[in-house]
Backbone atoms as SQL, in Angstrom:
CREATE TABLE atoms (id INTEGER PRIMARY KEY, chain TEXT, resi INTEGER, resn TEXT, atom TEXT, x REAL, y REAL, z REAL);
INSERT INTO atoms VALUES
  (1, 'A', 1, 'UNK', 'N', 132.677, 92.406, 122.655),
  (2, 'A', 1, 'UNK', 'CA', 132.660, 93.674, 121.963),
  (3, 'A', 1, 'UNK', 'C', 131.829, 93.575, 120.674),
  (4, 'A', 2, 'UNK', 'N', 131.969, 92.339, 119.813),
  (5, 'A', 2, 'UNK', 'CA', 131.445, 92.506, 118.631),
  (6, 'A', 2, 'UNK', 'C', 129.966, 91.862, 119.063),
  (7, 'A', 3, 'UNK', 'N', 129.247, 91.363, 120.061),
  (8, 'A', 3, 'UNK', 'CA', 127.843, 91.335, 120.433),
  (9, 'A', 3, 'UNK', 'C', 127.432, 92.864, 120.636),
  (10, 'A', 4, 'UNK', 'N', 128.103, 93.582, 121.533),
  (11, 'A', 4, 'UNK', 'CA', 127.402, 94.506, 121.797),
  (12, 'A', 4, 'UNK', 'C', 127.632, 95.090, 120.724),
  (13, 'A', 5, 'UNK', 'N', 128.561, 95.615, 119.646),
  (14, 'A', 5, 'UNK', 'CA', 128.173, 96.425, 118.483),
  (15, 'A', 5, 'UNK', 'C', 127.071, 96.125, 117.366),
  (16, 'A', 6, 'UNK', 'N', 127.102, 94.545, 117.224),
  (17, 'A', 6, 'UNK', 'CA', 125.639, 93.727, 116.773),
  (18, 'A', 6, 'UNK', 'C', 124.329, 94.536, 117.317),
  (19, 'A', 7, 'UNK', 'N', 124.206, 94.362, 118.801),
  (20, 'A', 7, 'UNK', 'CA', 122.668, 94.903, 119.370),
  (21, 'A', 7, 'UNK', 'C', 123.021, 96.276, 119.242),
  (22, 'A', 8, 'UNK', 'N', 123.725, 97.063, 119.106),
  (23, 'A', 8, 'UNK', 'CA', 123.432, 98.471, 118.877),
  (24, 'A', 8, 'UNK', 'C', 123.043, 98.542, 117.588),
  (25, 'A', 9, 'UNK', 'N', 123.732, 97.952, 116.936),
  (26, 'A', 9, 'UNK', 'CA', 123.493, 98.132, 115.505),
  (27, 'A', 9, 'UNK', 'C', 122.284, 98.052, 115.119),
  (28, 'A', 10, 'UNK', 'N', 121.280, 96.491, 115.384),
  (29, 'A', 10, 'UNK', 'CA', 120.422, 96.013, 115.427),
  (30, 'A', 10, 'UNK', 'C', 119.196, 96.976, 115.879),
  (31, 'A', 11, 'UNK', 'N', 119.305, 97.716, 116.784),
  (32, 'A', 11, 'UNK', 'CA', 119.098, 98.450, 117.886),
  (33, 'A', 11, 'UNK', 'C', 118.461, 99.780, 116.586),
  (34, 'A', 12, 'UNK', 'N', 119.701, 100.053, 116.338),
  (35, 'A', 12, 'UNK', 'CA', 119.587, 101.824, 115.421),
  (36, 'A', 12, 'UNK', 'C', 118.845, 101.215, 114.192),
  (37, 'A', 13, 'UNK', 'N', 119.248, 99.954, 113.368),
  (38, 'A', 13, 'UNK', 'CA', 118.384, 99.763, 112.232),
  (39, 'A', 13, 'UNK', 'C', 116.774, 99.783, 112.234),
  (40, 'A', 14, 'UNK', 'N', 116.614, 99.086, 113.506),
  (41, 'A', 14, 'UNK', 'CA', 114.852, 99.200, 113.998),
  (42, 'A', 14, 'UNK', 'C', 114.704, 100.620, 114.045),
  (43, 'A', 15, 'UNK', 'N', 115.190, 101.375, 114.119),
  (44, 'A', 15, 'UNK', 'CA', 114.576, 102.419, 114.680),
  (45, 'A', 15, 'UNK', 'C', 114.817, 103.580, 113.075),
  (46, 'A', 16, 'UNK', 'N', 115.675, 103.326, 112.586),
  (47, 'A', 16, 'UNK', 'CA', 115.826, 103.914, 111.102),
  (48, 'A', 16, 'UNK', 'C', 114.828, 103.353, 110.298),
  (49, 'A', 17, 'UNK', 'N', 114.023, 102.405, 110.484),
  (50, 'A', 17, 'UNK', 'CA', 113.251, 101.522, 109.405),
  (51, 'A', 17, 'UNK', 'C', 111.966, 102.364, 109.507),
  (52, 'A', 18, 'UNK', 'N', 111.128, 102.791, 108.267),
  (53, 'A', 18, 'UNK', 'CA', 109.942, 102.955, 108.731),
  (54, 'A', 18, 'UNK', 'C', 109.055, 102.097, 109.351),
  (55, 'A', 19, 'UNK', 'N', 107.632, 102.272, 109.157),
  (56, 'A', 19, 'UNK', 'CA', 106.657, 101.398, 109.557),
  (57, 'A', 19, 'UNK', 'C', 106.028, 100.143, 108.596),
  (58, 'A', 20, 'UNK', 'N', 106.395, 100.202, 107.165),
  (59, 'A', 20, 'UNK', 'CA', 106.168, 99.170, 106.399),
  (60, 'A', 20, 'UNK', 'C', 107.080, 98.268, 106.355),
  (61, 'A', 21, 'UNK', 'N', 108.921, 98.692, 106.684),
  (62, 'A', 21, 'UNK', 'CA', 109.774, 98.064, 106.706),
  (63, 'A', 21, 'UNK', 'C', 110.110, 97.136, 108.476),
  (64, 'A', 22, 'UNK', 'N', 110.075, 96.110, 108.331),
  (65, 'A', 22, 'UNK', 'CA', 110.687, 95.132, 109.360),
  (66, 'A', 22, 'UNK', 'C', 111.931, 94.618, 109.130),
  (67, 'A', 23, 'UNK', 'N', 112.787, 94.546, 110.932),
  (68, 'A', 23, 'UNK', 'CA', 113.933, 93.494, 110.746),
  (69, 'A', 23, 'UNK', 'C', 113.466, 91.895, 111.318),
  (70, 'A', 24, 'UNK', 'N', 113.279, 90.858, 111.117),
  (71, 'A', 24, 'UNK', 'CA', 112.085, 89.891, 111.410),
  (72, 'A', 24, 'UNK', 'C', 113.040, 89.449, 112.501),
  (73, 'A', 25, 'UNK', 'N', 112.458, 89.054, 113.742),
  (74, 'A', 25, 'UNK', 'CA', 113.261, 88.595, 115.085),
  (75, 'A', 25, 'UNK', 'C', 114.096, 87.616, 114.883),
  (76, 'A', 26, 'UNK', 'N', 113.743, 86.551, 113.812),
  (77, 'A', 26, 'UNK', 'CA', 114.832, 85.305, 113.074),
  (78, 'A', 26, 'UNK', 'C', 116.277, 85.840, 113.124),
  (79, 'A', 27, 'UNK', 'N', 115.833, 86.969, 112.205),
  (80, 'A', 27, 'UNK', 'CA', 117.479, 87.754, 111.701),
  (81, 'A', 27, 'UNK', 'C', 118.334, 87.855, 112.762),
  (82, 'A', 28, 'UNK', 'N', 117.399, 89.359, 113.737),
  (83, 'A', 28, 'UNK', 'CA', 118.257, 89.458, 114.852),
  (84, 'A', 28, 'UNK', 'C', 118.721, 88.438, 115.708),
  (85, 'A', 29, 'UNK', 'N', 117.956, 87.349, 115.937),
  (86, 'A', 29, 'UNK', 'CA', 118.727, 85.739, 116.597),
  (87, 'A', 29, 'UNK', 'C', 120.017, 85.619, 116.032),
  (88, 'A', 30, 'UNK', 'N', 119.475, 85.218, 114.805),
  (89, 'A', 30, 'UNK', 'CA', 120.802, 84.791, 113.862),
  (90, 'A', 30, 'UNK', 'C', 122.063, 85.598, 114.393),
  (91, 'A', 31, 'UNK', 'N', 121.746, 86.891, 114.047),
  (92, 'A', 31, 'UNK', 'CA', 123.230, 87.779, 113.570),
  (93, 'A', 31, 'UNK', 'C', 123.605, 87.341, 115.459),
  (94, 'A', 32, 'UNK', 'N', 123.086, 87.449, 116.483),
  (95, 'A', 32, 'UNK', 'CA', 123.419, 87.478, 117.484),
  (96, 'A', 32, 'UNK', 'C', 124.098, 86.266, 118.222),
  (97, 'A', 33, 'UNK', 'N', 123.813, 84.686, 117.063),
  (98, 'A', 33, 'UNK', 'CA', 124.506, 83.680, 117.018),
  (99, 'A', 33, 'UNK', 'C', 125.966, 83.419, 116.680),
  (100, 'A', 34, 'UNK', 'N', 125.645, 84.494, 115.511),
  (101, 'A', 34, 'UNK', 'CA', 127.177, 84.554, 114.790),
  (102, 'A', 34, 'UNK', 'C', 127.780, 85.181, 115.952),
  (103, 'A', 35, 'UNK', 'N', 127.642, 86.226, 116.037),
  (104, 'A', 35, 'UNK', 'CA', 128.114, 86.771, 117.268),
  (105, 'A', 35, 'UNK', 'C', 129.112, 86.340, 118.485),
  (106, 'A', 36, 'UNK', 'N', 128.211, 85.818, 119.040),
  (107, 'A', 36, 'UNK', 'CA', 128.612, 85.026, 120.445),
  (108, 'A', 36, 'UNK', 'C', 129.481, 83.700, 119.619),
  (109, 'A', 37, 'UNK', 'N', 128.697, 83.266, 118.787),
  (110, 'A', 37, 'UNK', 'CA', 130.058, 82.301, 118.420),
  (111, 'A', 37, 'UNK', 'C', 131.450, 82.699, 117.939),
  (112, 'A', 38, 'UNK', 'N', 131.447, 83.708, 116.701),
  (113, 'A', 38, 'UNK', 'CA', 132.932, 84.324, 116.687),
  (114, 'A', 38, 'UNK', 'C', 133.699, 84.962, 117.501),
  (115, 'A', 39, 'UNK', 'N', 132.709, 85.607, 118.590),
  (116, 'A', 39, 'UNK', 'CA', 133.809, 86.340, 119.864),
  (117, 'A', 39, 'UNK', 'C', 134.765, 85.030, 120.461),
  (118, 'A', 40, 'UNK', 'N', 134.245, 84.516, 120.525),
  (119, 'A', 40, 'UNK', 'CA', 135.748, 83.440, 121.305),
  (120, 'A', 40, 'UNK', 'C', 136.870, 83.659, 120.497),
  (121, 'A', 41, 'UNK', 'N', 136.729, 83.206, 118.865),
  (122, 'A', 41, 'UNK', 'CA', 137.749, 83.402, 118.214),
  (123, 'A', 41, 'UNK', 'C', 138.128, 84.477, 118.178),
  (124, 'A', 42, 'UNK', 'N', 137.630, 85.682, 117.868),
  (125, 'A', 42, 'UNK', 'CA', 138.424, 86.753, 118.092),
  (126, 'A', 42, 'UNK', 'C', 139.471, 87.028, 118.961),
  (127, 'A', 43, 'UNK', 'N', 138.570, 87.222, 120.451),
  (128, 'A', 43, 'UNK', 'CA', 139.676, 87.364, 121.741),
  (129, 'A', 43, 'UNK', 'C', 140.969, 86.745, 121.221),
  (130, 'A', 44, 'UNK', 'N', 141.378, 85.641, 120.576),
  (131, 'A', 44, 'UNK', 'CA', 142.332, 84.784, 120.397),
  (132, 'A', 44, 'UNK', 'C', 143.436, 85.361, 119.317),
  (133, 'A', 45, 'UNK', 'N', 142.690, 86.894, 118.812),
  (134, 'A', 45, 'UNK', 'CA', 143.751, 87.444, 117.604),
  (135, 'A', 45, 'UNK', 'C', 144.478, 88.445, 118.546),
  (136, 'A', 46, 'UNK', 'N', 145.451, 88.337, 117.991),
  (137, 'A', 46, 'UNK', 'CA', 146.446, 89.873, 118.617),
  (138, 'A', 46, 'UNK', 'C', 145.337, 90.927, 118.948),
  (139, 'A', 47, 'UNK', 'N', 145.720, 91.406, 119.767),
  (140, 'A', 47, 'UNK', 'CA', 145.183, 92.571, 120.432),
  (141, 'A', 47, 'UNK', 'C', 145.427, 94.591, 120.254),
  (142, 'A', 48, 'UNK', 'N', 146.097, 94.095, 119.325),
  (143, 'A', 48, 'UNK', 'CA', 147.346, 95.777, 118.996),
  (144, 'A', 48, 'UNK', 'C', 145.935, 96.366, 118.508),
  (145, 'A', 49, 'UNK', 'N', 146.537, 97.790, 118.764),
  (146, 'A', 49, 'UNK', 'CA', 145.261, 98.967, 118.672),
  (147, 'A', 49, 'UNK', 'C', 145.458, 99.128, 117.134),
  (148, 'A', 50, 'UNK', 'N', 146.321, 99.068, 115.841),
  (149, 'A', 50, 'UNK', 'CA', 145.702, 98.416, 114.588),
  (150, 'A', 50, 'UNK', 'C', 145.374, 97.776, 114.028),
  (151, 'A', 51, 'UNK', 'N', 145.120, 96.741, 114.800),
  (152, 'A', 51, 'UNK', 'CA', 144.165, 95.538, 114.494),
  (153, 'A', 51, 'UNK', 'C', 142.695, 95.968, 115.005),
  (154, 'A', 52, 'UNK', 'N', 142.489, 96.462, 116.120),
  (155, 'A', 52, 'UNK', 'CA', 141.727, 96.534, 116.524),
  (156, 'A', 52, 'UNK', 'C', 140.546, 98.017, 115.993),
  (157, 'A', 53, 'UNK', 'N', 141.243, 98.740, 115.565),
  (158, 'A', 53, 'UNK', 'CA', 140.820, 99.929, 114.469),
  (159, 'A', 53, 'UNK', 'C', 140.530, 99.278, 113.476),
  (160, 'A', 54, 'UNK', 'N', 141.257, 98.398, 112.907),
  (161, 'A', 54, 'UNK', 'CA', 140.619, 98.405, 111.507),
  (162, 'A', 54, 'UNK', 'C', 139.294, 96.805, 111.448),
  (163, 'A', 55, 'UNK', 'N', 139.263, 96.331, 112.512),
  (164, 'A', 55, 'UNK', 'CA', 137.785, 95.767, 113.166),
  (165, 'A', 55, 'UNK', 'C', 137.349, 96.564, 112.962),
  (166, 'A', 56, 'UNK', 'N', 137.278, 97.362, 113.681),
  (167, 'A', 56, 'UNK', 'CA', 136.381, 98.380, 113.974),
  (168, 'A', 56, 'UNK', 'C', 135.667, 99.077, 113.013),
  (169, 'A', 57, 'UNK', 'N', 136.732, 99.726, 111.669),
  (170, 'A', 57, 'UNK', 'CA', 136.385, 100.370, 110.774),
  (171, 'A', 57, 'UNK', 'C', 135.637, 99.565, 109.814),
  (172, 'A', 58, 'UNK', 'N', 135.935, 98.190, 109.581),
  (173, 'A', 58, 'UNK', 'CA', 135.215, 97.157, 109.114),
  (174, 'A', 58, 'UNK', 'C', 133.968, 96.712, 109.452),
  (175, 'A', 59, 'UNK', 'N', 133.492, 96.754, 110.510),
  (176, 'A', 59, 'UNK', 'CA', 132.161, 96.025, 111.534),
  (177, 'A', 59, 'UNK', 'C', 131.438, 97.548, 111.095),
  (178, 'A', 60, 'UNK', 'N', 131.700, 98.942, 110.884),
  (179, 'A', 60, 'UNK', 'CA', 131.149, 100.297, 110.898),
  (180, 'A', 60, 'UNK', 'C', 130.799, 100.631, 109.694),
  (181, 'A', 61, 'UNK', 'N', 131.445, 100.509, 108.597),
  (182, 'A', 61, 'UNK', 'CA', 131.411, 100.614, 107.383),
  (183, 'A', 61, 'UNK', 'C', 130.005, 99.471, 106.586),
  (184, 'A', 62, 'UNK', 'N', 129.469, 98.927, 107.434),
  (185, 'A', 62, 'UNK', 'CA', 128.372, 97.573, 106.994),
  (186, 'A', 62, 'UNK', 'C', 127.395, 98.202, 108.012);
């Protein structure tokens, strides 16, 4: 879940950026490292739908 909200994200910032502004492909690797590496740990937290809202509202708010 939190990869695919990464590449959307990633996704809408390219496309909000003008033409002088770049996101450099490094970055997007990176953030997409973190990614895939913290999802394991996640899965591993409680699962309750207020935990999972306020992920949510957290990962949205950045």
């Amino acid at each position: 879940m939190l990869i695919i909200y990464l590449r959307a994200h990633l996704q809408s910032k390219r496309k909000s950026m003008n033409k002088n502004q770049y996101l450099p492909a490094e970055m997007s690797k990176i953030l997409l490292q973190i990614a895939s590496f913290s999802s394991a740990y996640l899965d591993m937290l409680p699962q309750n739908t207020q935990f999972s809202q306020r992920i949510f509202n957290i990962s949205a708010s950045h």
